[in-house]
C-alpha positions as CSV (number, residue, x, y, z in Angstrom):
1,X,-30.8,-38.0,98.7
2,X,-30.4,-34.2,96.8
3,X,-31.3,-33.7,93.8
4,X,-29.1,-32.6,91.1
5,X,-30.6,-33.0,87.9
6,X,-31.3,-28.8,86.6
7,X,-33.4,-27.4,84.4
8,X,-31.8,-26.2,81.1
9,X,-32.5,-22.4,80.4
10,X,-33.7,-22.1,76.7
11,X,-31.0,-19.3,74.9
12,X,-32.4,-17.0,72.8
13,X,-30.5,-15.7,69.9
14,X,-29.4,-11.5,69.5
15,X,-29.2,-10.3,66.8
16,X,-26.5,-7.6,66.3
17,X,-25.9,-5.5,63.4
18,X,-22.7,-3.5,62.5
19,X,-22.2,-0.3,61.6
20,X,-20.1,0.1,57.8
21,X,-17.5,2.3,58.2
22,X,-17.3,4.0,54.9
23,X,-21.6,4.0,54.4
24,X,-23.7,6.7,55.9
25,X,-26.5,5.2,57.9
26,X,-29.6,6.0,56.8
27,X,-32.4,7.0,59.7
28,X,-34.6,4.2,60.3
29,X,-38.3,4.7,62.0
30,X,-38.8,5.7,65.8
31,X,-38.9,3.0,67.8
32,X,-42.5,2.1,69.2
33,X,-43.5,1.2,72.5
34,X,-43.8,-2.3,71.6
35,X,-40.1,-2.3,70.4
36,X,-38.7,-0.9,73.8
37,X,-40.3,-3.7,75.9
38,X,-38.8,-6.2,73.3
39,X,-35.8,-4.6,74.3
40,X,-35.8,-4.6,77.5
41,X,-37.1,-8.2,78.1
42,X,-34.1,-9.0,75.8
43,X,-31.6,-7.7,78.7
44,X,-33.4,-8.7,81.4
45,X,-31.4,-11.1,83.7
46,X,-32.1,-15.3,83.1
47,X,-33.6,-16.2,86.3
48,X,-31.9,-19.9,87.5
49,X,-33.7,-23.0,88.0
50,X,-35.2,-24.1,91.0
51,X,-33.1,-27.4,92.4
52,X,-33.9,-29.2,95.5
53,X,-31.2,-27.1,97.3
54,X,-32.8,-24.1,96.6
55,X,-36.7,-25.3,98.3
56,X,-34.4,-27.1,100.9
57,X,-32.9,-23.7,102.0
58,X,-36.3,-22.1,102.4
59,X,-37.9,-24.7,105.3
60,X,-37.2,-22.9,107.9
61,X,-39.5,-20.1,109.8
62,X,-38.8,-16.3,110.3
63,X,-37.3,-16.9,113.4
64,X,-34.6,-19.8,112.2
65,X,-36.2,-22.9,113.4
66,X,-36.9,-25.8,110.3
67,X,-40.1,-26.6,108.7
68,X,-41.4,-29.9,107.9
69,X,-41.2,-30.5,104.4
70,X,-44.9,-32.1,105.3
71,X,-46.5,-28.9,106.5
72,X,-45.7,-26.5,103.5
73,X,-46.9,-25.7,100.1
74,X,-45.5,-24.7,96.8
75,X,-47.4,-21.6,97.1
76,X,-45.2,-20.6,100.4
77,X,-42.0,-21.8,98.8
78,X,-42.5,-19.9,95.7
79,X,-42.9,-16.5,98.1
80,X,-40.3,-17.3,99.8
81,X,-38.2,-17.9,96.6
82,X,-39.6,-15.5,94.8
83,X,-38.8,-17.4,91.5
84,X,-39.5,-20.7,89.6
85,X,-43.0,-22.5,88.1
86,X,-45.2,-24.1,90.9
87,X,-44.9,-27.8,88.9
88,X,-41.3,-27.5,89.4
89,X,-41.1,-26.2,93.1
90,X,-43.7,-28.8,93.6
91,X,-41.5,-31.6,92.0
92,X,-38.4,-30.7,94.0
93,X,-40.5,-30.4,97.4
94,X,-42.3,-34.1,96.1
95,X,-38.1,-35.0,96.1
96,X,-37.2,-33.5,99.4
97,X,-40.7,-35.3,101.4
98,X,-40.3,-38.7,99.9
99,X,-36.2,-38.5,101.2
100,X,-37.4,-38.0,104.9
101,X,-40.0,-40.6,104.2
102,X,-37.0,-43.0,104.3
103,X,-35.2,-41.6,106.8
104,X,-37.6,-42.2,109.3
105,X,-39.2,-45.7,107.8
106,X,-39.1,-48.0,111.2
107,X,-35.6,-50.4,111.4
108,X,-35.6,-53.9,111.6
109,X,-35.7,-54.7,115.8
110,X,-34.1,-57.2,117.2
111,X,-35.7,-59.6,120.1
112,X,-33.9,-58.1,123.2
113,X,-32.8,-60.7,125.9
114,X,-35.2,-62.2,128.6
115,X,-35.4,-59.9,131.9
116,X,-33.4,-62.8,134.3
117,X,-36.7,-63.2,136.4
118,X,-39.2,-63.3,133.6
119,X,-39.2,-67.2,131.6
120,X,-37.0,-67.4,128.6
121,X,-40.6,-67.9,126.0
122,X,-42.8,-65.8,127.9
123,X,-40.7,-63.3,126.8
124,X,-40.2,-63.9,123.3
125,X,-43.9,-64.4,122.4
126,X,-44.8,-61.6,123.9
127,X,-42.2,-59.5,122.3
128,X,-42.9,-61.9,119.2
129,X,-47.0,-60.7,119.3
130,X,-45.7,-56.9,120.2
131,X,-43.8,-56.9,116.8
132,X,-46.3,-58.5,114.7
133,X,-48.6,-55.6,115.5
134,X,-46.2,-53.1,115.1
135,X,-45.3,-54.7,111.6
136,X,-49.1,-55.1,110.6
137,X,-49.4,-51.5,111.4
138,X,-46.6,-50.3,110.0
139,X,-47.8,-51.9,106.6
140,X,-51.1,-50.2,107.0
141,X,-49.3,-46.9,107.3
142,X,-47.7,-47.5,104.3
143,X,-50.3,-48.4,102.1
144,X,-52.3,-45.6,103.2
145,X,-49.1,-43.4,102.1
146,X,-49.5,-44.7,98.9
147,X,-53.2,-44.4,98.6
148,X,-52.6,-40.6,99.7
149,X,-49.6,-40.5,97.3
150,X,-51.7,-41.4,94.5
151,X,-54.2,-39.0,95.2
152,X,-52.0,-36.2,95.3
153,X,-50.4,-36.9,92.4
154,X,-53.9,-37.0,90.6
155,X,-54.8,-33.3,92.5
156,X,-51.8,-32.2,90.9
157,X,-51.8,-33.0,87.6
158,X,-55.2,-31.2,87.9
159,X,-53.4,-27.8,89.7
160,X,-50.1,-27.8,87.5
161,X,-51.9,-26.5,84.9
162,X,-54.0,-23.7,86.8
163,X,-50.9,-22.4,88.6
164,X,-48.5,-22.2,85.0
165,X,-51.6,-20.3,83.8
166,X,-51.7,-18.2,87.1
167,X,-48.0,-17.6,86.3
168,X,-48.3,-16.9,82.7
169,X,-50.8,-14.3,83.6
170,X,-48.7,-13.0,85.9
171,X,-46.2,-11.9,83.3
172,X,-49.0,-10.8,80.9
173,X,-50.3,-8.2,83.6
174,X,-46.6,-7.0,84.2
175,X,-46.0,-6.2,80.6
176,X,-49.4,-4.2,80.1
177,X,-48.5,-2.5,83.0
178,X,-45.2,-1.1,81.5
179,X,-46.9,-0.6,78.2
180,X,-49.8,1.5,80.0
181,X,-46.9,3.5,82.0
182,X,-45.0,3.8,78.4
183,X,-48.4,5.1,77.0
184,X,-49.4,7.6,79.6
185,X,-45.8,9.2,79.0
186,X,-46.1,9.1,75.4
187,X,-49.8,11.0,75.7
188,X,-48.2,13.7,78.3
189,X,-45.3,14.5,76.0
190,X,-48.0,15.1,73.1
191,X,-50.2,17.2,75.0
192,X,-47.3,19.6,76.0
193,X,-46.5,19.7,72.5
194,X,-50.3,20.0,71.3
195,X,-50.5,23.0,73.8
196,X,-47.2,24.7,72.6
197,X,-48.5,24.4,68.6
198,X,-51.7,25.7,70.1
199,X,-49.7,28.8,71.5
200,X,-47.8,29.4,68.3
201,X,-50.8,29.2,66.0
202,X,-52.7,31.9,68.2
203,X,-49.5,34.1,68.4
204,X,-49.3,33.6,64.2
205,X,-53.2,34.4,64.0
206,X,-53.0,37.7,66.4
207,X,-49.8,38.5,64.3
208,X,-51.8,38.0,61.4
209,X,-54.8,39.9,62.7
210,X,-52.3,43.0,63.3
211,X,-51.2,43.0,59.9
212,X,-54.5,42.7,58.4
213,X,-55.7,45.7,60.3
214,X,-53.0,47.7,59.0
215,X,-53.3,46.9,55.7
216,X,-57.0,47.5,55.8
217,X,-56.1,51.3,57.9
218,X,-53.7,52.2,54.8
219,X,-56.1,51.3,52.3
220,X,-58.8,53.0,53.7
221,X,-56.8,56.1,54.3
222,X,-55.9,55.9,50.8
223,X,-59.3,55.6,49.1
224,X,-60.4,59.0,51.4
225,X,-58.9,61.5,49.1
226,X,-60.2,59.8,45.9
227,X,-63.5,60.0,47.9
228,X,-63.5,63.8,48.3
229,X,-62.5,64.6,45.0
């Protein structure tokens, strides 16, 4: 049986401010590094949630063939999704097992006829024993499925937590990254500026140089007659 029930996406509010028509705007500061990325995780596209649809569409091998749902991980649904928490994929694939889990849980068998040359009891306690052990077994399968249910859900209450921090991380190591990019761009664009002042101040201090020297030529030229006489 699918799964419908969806995840609600948490809005967040934008703030948007207009322009008066008849006021001059007055300049506001640059905006920082820290304010673009704001920015642009405000317009980046809402990712949707993860339903049972989605991790049912993924069990199936490179070369087309299905996947038991038995056999996989959340970790190999999540790359192959490339979206959604772990607990969440994890839930849906919990969803997806337990539905094949009654698919295949063993009918009710009825007692077939006697062979005509075997006798009429013979048969049916034999097939009578045969069906007591296939019960008894059957009901030792199924506790141990819920003795290896229970420990799975104990393992991962213990791993939910590790892989949302895995995942939070995640995030944190992609934003430093595109305030480290932001910051090596910012630091070029001030060294070229940095070396053109550089330039300009030694073109002003040879200009200034020049000048001084012929100043200090004219003076001296001057003071030479009042030397002589």
């Amino acid at each position: 049986m699918s799964d419908h029930v969806s995840e609600k996406d948490k809005e967040e509010d934008e703030r948007g401010v207009k322009d008066p028509g008849d006021i001059t705007p007055v300049p506001g500061p640059e905006p920082t590094p820290s304010d673009e990325l704001a920015l642009s995780q405000e317009k980046k596209p809402k990712a949707h949630p993860v339903t049972v649809e989605d991790v049912r569409d993924t069990l199936f091998d490179d070369d087309g063939n299905a996947v038991s749902p038995f056999k996989v991980s959340a970790t190999w649904i999540r790359e192959k999704l490339g979206r959604g928490s772990y607990s969440t994929i994890q839930k849906k694939l919990n969803a997806i097992r337990d539905e094949t889990n009654r698919l295949i849980e063993a009918p009710k068998i009825d007692t077939p006829a006697a062979p005509p040359d075997v006798v009429d009891t013979l048969w049916k306690t034999a097939w009578e024993a045969a069906q007591s052990i296939f019960i008894q077994r059957c009901n030792e399968l199924s506790a141990n499925k819920d003795q290896l249910a229970e420990k799975c859900e104990m393992l991962q209450s213990d791993i939910d937590p590790v892989m949302e921090e895995v995942t939070r991380l995640e995030g944190v190591v992609k934003e430093r990254d595109i305030e480290i990019r932001q910051l090596k761009e910012d630091i070029h664009v001030a060294s070229e500026n940095a070396a053109k002042a550089a330039a300009e101040a030694a073109g002003q201090l040879q200009e200034s140089r020049t000048q001084i020297k012929i100043l200090t030529d004219l003076i001296e030229k001057n003071l030479k007659p009042d030397a002589r006489k």
